[in-house]
LOVO-753375 format. One record per residue (C-alpha): y, x, z. Coordinates in nm, 3 decimals, m for minus. Last residue first. Layout:
# LOVO-753375
+---------+---------+---------+
|      py |      px |      pz |
+---------+---------+---------+
|       Y |       X |       Z |
...
+---------+---------+---------+
//
This chain:
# LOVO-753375
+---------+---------+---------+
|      py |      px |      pz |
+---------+---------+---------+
|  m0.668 |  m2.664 |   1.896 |
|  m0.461 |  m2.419 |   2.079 |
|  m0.255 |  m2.141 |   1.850 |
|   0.048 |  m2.300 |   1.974 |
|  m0.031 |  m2.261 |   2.332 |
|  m0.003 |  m1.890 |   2.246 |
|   0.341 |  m1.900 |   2.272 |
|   0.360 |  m1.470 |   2.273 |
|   0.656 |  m1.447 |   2.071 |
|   0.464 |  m1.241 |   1.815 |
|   0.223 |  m1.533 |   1.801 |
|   0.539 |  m1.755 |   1.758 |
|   0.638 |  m1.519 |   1.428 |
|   0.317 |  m1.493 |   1.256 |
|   0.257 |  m1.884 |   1.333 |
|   0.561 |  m1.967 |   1.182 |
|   0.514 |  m1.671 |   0.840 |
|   0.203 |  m1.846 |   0.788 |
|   0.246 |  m2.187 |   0.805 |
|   0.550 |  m2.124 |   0.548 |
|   0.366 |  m1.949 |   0.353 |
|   0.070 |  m2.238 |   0.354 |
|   0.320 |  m2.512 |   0.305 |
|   0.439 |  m2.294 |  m0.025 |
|   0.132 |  m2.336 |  m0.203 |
|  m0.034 |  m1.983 |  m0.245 |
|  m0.030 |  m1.850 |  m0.637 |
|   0.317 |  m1.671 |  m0.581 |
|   0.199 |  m1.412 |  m0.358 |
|   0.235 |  m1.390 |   0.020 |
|   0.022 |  m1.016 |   0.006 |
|  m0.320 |  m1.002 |  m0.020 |
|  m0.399 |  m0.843 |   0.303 |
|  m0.159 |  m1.046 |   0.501 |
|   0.061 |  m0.795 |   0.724 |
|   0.062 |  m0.717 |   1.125 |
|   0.108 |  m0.374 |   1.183 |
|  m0.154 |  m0.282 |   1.480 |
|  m0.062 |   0.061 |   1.719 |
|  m0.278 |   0.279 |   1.903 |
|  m0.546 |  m0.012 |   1.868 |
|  m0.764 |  m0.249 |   2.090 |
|  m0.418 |  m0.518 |   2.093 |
|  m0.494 |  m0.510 |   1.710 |
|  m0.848 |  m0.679 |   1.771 |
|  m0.691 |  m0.972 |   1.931 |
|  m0.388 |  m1.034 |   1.710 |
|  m0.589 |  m1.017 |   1.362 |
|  m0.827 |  m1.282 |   1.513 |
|  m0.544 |  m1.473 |   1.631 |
|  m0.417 |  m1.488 |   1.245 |
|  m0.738 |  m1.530 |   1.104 |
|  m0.778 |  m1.846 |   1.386 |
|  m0.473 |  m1.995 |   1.310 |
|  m0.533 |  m2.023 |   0.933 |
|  m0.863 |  m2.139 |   1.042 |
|  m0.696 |  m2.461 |   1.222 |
|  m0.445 |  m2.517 |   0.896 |
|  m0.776 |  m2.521 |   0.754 |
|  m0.888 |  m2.256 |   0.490 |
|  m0.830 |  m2.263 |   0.105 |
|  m0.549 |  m1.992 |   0.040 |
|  m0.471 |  m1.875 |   0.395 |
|  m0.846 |  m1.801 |   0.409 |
|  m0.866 |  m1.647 |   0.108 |
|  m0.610 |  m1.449 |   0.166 |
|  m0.728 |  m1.319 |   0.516 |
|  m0.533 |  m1.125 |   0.779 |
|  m0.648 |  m0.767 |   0.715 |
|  m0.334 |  m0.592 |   0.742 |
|  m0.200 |  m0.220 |   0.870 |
|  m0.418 |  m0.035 |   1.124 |
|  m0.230 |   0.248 |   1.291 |
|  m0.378 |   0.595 |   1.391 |
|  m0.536 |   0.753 |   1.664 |
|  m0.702 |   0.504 |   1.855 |
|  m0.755 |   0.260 |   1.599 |
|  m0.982 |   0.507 |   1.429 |
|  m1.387 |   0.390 |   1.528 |
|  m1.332 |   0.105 |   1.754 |
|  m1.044 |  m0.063 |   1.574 |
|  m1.243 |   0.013 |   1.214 |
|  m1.524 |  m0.172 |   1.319 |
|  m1.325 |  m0.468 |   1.470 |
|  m1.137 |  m0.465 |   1.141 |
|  m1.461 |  m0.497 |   0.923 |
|  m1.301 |  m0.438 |   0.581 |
|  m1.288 |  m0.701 |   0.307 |
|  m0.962 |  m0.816 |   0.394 |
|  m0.801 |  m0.473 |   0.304 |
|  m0.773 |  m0.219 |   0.577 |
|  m0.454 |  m0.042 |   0.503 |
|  m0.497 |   0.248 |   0.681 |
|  m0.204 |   0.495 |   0.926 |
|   0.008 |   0.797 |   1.037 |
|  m0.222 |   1.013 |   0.718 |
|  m0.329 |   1.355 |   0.776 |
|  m0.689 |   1.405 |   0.592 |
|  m0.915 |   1.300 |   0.951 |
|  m0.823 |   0.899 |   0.897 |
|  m0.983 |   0.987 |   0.525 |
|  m1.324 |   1.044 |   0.642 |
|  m1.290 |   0.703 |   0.865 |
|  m1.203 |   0.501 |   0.609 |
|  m1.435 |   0.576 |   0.302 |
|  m1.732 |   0.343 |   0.439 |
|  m1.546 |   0.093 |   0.529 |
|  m1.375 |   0.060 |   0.219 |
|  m1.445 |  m0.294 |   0.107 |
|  m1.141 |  m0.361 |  m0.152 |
|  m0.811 |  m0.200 |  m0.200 |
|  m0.680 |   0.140 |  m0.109 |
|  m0.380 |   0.225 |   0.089 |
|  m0.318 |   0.537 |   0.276 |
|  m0.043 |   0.521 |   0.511 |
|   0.221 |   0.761 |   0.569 |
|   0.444 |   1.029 |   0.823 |
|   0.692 |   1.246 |   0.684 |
|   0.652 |   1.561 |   0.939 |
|   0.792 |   1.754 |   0.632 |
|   0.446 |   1.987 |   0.612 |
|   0.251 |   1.643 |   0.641 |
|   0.476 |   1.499 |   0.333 |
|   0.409 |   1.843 |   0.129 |
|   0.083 |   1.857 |   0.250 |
|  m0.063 |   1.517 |   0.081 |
|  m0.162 |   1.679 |  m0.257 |
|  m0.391 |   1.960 |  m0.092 |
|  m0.499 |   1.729 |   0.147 |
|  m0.621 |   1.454 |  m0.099 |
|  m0.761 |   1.706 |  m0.325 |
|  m1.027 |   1.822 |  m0.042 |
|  m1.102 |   1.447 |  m0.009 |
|  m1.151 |   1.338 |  m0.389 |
|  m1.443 |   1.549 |  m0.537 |
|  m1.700 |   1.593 |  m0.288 |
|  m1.599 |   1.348 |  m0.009 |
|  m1.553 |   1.063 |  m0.306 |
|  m1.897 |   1.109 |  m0.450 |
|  m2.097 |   1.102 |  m0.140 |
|  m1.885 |   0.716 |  m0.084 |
|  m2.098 |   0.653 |  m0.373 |
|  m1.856 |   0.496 |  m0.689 |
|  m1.721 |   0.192 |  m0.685 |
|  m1.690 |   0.138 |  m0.292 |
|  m1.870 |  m0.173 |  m0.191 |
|  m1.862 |  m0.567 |  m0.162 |
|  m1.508 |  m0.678 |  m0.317 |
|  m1.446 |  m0.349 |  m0.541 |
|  m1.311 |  m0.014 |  m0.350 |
|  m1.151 |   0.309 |  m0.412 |
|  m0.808 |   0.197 |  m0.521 |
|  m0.555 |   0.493 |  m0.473 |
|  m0.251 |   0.441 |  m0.272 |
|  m0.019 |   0.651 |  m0.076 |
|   0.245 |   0.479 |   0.079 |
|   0.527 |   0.691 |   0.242 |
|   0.798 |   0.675 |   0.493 |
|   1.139 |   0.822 |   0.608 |
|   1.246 |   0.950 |   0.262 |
|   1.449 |   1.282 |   0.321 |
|   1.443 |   1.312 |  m0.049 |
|   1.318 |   1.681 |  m0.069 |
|   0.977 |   1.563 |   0.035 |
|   0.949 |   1.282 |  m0.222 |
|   1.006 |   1.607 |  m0.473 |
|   0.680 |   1.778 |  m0.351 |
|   0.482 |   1.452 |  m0.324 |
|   0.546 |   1.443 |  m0.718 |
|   0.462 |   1.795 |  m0.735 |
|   0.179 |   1.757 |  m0.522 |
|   0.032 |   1.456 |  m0.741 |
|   0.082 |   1.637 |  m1.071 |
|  m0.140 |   1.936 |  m0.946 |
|  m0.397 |   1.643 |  m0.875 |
|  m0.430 |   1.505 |  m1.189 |
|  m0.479 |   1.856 |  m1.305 |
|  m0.742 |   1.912 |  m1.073 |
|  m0.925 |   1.604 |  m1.163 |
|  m0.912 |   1.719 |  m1.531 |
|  m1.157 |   2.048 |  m1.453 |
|  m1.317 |   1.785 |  m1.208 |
|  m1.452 |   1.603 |  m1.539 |
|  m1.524 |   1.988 |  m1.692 |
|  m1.740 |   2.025 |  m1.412 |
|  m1.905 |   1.695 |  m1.403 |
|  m2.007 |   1.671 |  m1.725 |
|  m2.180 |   1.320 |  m1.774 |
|  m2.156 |   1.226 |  m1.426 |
|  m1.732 |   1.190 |  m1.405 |
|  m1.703 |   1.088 |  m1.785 |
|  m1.907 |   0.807 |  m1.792 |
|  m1.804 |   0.705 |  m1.476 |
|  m1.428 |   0.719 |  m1.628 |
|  m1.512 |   0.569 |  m1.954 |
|  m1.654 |   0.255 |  m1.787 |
|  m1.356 |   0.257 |  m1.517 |
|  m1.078 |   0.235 |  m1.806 |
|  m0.889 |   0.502 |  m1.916 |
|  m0.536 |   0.538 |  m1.792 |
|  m0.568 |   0.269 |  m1.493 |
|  m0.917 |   0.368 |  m1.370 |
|  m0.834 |   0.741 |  m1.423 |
|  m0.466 |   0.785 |  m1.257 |
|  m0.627 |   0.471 |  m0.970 |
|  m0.887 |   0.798 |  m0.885 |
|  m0.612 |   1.130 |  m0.799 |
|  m0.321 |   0.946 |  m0.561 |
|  m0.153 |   0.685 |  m0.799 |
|   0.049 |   0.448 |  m0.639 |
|   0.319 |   0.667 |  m0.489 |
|   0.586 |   0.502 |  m0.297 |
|   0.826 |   0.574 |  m0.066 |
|   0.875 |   0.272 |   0.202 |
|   1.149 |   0.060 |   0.334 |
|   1.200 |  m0.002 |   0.652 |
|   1.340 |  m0.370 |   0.781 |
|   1.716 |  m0.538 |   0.818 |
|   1.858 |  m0.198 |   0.870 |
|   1.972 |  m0.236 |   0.523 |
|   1.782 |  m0.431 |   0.266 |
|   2.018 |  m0.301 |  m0.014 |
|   2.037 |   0.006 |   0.160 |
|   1.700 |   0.084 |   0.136 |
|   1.690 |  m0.050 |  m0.189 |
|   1.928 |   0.214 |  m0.333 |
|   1.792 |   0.471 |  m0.140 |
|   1.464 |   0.472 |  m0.314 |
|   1.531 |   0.447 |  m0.593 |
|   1.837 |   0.705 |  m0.614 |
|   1.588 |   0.960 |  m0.406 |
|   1.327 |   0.878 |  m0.649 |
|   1.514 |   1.004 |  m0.956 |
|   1.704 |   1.274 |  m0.779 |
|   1.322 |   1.423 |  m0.679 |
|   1.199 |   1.343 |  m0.946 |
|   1.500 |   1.599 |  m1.145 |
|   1.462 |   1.863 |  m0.856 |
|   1.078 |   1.889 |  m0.932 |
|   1.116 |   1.913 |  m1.297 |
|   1.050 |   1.698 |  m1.541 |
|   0.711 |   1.670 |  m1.699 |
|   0.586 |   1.363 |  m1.544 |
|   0.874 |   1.156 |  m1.702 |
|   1.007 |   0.905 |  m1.572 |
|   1.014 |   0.566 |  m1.359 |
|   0.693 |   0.684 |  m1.194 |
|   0.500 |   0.334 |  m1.172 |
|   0.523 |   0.276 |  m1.565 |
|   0.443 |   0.710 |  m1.623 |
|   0.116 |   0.599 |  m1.368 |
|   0.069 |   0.275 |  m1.606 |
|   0.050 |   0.444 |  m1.932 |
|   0.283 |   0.474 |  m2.198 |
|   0.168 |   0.712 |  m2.489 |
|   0.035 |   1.094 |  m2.493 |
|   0.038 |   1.163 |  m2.169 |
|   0.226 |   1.503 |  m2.130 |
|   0.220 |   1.606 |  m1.761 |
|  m0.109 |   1.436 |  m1.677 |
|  m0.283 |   1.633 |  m2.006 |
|  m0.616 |   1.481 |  m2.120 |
|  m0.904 |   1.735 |  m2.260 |
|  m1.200 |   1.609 |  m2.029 |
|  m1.027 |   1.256 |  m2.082 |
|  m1.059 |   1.287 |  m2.508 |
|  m1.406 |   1.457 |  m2.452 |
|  m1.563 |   1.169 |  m2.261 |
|  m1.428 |   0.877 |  m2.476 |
|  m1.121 |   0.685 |  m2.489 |
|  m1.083 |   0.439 |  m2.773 |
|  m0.788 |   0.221 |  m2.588 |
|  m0.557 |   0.371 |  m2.344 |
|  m0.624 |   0.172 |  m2.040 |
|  m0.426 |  m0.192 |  m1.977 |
|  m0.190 |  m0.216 |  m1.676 |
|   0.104 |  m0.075 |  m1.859 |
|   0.318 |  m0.298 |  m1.623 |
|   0.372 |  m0.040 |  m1.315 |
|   0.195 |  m0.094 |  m0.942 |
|   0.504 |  m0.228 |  m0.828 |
|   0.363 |  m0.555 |  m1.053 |
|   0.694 |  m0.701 |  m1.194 |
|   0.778 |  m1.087 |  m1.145 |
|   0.964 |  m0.989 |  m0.880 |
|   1.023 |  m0.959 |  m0.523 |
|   1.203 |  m0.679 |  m0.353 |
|   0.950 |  m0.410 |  m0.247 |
|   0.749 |  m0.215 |   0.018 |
|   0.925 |  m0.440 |   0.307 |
|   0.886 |  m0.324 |   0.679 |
|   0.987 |  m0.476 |   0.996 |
|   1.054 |  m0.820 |   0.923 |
|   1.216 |  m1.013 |   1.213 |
|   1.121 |  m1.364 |   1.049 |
|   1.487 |  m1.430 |   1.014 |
|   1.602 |  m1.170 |   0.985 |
|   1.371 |  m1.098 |   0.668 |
|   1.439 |  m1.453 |   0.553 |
|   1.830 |  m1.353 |   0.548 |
|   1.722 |  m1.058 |   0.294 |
|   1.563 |  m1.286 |   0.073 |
|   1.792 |  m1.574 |   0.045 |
|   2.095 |  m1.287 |  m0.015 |
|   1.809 |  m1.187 |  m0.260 |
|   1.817 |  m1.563 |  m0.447 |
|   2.203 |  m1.642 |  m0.465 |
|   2.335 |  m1.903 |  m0.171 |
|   2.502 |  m2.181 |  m0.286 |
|   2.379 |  m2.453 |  m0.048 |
|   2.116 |  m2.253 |   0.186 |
|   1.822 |  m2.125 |   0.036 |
|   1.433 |  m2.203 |   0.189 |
|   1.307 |  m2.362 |  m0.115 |
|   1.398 |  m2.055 |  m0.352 |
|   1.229 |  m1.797 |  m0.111 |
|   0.909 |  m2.014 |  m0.106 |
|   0.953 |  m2.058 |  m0.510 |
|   0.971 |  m1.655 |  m0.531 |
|   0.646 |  m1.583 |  m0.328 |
|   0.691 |  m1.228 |  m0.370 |
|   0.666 |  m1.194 |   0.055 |
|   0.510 |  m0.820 |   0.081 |
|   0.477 |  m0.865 |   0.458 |
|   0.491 |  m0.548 |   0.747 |
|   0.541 |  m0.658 |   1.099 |
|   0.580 |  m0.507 |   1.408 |
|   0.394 |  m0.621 |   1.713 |
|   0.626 |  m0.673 |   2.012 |
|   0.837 |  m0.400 |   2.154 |
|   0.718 |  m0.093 |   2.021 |
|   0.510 |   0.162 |   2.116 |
|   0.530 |   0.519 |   1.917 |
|   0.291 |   0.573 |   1.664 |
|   0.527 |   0.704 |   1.408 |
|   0.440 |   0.434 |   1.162 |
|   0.528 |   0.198 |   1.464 |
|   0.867 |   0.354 |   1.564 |
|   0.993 |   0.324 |   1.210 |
|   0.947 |  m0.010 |   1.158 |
|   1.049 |  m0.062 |   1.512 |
|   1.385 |   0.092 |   1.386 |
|   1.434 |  m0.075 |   1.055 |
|   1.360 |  m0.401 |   1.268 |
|   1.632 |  m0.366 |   1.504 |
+---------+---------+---------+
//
């Protein structure tokens, strides 16, 4: 059942309670919630029954998803990223991590490559929840990750037209990758580019409609051309970003748990879905009482939109104590259940 709301939600179609999506890599939560002789991911996959989880990016791990060549290329300057080549980096960097192979292939050979990925989790997990395509570099996190944000502004206002000269290249490599998810069949996509720090975008939200948004339809029309629909992730306070990019084709936003959910409920919520925003922080250090709250909060302002995914913004990582996951995923699950006497003080 939850493969199918899963799937009914990021099509905008109502469901029967609210779906939700939760990145649980909390491995010592899993581990204290096995049966006698039960191996780890059989754990896993029986938590996602039973919590009714309706969409799962990942298996957990140890691994970032985002790749594990997190550090930039070292000694970049201006000319050495106005001269870069996507398709031939010239040593491991974190988009090539997240890929799994080489940019340079062709089409047919990513596509095989994420098709076996992909499908091979999928049906791990089964029709226990929906799982995701990935791409976690759009045109900006290829630039932050390969050379470092300081070399990157540098670079981007120093000579802008040669800087969008490399922009375009980036983004010739995003359509072919979005080319080959295309021929997969995948179901679902997650498009992410960071764009945000805790109190603002990183560079002027002016910036981003000039260079980034054109770029983002051209690389996103193979999905929208294969009626695949996806979500656009970015982290941090993107407020400012989020509407513009609700126009450029994607089902659905993360809104991270800087962003003014209420805001975004009344300005998009009625055309696409509005994935997250429960509070980290809050889950990490709050009461048991404003744990409730967050999670009501999220519940009340999601009942204003098209159609509200339930996730925690920071994902159920390892550094929460496991009380708090567990408090989480119970009061998750009775809210869904509509025993709202439970949320009372």
């Amino acid at each position: 059942m939850s493969y199918s709301r899963g799937l009914t939600a990021v099509k905008l179609k109502r469901t029967d309670k609210v779906p939700v999506w939760d990145n649980i890599s909390h491995i010592k939560w899993i581990k204290s919630r096995a049966e006698q002789g039960e191996a780890f991911l059989d754990t896993y996959r029986r938590l996602l029954e039973v919590y009714d989880i309706d969409i799962v990016p990942s298996l957990p791990s140890k691994k970032s998803i985002y790749g594990t060549a997190l550090q930039p290329l070292p000694h970049v300057d201006e000319e050495f990223i106005y001269c870069f080549d996507p398709f031939h980096p010239p040593d491991a960097v974190d988009y090539v991590d997240a890929l799994g192979i080489a940019p340079a292939v062709s089409v047919e050979e990513m596509a095989e490559h994420f098709y076996t990925k992909h499908m091979k989790l999928q049906n791990f997990i089964g029709e226990r929840a929906l799982v995701p395509g990935a791409q976690w570099h759009q045109i900006f996190h290829y630039f932050t990750t390969t050379f470092g944000l300081e070399s990157t502004s540098y670079a981007a206002f120093s000579k802008s037209g040669r800087f969008i000269n490399v922009v375009d290249r980036f983004a010739e490599l995003s359509r072919k990758i979005y080319e080959a998810w295309a021929m997969t069949g995948v179901k679902f996509m997650i498009c992410h580019d960071d764009l945000g720090m805790v109190d603002r975008t990183i560079f002027p939200p002016e910036w981003y409609r000039e260079v980034l948004y054109p770029r983002y339809e051209y690389i996103w029309h193979p999905l929208i051309k294969a009626g695949i629909p996806f979500v656009f992730f970015s982290d941090g306070k993107t407020d400012a970003l989020l509407p513009d990019i609700s126009n450029l084709g994607p089902n659905g936003l993360y809104m991270d748990d800087m962003v003014d959910f209420e805001k975004m409920a009344r300005l998009v919520g009625q055309k696409l879905f509005l994935l997250g925003n429960a509070k980290t922080s809050i889950l990490m250090l709050g009461t048991e009482q404003d744990i409730k709250n967050d999670i009501q909060r999220c519940f009340d302002i999601g009942r204003k939109c098209k159609q509200h995914i339930m996730s925690c913004s920071g994902g159920l990582m390892e550094n929460l104590p496991i009380q708090r996951v567990e408090l989480y995923m119970e009061l998750v699950e009775q809210f869904r259940k509509n025993k709202l006497k439970y949320f009372q003080a």
